[in-house]
C-alpha positions as CSV (number, residue, x, y, z in Angstrom):
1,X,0.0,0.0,0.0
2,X,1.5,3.5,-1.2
3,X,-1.2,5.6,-0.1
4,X,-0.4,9.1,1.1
5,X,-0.6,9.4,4.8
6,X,-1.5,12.9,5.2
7,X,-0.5,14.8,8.6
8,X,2.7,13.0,9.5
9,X,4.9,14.8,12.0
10,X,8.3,16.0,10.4
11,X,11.3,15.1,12.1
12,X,14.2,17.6,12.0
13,X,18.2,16.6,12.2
14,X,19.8,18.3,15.4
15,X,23.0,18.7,16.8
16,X,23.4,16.5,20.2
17,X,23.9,19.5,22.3
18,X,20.3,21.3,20.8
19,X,18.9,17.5,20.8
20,X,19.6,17.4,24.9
21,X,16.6,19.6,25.5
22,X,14.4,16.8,24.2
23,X,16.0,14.3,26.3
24,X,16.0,15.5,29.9
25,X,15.8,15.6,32.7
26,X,18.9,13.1,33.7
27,X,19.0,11.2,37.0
28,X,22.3,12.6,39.0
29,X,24.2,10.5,40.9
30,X,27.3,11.2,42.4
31,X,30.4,8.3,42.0
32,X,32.3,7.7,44.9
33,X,35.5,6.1,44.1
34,X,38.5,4.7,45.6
35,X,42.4,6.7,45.7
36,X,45.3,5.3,47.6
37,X,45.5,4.3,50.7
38,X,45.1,6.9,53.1
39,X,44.1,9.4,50.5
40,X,40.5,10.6,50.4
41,X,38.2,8.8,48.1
42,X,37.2,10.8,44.7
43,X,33.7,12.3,43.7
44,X,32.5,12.9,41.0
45,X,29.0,14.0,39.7
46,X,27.5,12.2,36.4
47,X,24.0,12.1,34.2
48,X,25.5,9.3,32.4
49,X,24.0,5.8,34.3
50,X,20.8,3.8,33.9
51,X,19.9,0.4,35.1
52,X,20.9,-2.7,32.8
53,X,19.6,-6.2,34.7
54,X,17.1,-6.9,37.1
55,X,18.8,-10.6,38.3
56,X,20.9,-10.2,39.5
57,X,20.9,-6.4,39.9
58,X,23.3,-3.9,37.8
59,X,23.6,-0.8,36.7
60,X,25.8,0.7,34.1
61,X,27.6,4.5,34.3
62,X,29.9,6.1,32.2
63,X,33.2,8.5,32.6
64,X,34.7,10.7,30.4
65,X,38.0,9.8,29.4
66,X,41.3,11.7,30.1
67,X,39.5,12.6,34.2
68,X,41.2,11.3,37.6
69,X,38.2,9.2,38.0
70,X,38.6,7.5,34.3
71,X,41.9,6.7,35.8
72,X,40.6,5.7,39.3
73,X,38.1,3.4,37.5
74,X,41.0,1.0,36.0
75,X,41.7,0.1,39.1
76,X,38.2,-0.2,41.3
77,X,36.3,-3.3,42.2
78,X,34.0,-1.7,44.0
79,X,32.3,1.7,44.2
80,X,29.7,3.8,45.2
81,X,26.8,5.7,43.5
82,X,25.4,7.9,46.0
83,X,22.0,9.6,45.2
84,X,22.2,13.4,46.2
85,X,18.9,15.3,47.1
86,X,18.8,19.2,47.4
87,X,20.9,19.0,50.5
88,X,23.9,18.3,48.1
89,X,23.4,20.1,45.1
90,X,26.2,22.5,45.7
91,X,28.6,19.6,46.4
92,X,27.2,18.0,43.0
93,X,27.9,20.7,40.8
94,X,31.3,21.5,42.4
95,X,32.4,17.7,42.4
96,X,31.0,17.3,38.5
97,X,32.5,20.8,37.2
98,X,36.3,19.9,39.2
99,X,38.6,18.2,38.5
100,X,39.9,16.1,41.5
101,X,43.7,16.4,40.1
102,X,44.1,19.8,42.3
103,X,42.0,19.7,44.7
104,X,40.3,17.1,47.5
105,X,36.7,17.1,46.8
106,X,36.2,15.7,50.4
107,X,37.9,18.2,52.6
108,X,36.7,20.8,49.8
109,X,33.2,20.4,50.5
110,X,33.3,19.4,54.0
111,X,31.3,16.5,52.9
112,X,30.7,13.9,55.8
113,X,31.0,10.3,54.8
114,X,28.8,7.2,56.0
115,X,30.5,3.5,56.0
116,X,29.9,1.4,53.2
117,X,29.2,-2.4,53.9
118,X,30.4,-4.0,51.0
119,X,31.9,-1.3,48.6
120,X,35.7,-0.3,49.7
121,X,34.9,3.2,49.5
122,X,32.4,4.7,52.1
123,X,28.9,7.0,50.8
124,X,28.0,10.3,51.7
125,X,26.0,10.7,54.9
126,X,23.5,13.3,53.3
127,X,22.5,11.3,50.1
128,X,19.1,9.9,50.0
129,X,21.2,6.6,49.3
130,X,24.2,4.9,48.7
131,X,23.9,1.9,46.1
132,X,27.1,0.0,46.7
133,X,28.5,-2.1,43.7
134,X,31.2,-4.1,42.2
135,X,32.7,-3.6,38.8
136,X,32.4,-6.5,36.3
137,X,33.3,-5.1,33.2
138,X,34.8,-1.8,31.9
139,X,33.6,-0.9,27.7
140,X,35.5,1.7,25.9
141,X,32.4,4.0,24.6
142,X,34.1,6.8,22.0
143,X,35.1,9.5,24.4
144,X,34.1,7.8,27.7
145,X,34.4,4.5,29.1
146,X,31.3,2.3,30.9
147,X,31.4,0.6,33.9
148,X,29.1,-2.4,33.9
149,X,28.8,-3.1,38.0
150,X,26.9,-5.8,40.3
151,X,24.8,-3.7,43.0
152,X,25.6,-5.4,46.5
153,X,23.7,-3.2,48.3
154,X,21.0,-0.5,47.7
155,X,21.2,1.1,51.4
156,X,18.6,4.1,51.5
157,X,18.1,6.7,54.1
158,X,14.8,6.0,55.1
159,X,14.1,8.9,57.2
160,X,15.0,11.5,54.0
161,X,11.7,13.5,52.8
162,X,14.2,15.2,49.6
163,X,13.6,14.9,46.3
164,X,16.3,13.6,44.0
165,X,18.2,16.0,41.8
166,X,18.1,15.8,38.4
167,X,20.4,17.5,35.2
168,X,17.8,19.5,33.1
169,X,17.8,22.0,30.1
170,X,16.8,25.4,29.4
171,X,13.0,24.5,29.4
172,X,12.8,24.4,33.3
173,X,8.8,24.1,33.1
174,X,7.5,21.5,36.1
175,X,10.7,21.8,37.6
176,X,12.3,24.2,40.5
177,X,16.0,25.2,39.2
178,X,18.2,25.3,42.4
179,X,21.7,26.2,40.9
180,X,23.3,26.9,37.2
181,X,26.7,26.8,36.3
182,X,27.2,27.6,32.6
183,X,25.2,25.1,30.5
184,X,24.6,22.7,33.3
185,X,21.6,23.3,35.8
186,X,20.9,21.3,38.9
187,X,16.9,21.0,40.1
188,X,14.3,19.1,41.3
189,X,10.6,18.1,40.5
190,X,8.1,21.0,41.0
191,X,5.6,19.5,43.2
192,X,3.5,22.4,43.0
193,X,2.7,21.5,39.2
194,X,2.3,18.2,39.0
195,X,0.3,15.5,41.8
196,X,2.9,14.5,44.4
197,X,4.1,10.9,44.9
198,X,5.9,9.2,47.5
199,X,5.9,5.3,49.0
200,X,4.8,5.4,52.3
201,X,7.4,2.8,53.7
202,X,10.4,1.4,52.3
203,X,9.1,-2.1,52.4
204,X,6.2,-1.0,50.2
């Protein structure tokens, strides 16, 4: 059949960097990964992660390579992916627009760290939770490099009532901005526009 289907949308070619308004907001977690002994662990803040197997469960994030942390990732079997609410998101801007080369991120931020139970770096005692995991793979990915990693433990601070930060664009509609640095811009979900949701226990 060659009919004519009249009223089709058109679909434009765009750049990535015009084609990210269309395809955010980002989840933000912060990485927390392991130096040398007696050196403080480094952080660092990324958009790039998603979930990639329910059994067992993994997840899959992705630094740019060339950083400190590309270079601390060679070496890791275990990590941490800490989930910052509005508490941290001056300490997740700072940690994802530093480099860790000059300067400890740690004592820079005054950022308190909880005990891990698995991972061999601690989490951060303000995140809404610290999913502790073991590397299994490492994938070269053009201009960044994936970590494929086991989760061990998803440990989750029930008593928190914030919001997860998220990486947005310029259209910041349903959403309440809480810091911008140059193109990137740190915010959470506006509950005053949309119907709030929240699980009233853990075990739910």
């Amino acid at each position: 059949m060659n009919e004519e289907i009249s009223g089709l949308p058109e679909f434009i070619t765009l750049s990535r960097q015009k084609f990210r308004r269309f395809f955010q907001p980002s989840r933000v977690v912060m990485a927390v990964l392991p130096q040398e002994y007696g050196i403080a662990p480094n952080i660092i803040t990324l958009c790039f992660h998603m979930y990639c197997s329910y059994k067992p469960a993994m997840m899959a994030f992705a630094i740019q390579r060339g950083s400190l942390s590309f270079e601390l990732l060679s070496s890791a079997k275990t990590c941490v992916l800490a989930v910052p609410g509005e508490d941290l998101v001056e300490e997740a801007m700072f940690c994802g627009t530093t480099t860790g080369r000059s300067v400890n991120k740690v004592q820079e931020c005054n950022l308190a760290l909880a005990d891990s139970t698995y991972a061999e770096t601690p989490g951060l005692a303000k995140a809404i939770a610290n999913i502790e995991v073991k590397i299994s793979a490492c994938v070269p990915t053009g201009d960044h490099v994936m970590a494929i990693a086991e989760v061990l433990k998803f440990g989750v601070n029930a008593s928190s009532r914030q919001k997860p930060l998220l990486s947005i664009g310029p259209d910041t509609a349903g959403y309440k901005l809480l810091l911008r640095k140059g193109i990137h811009r740190l915010a959470v979900v506006d509950e005053s526009t949309v119907e709030s949701w929240r699980p009233d226990n853990c075990n739910a």
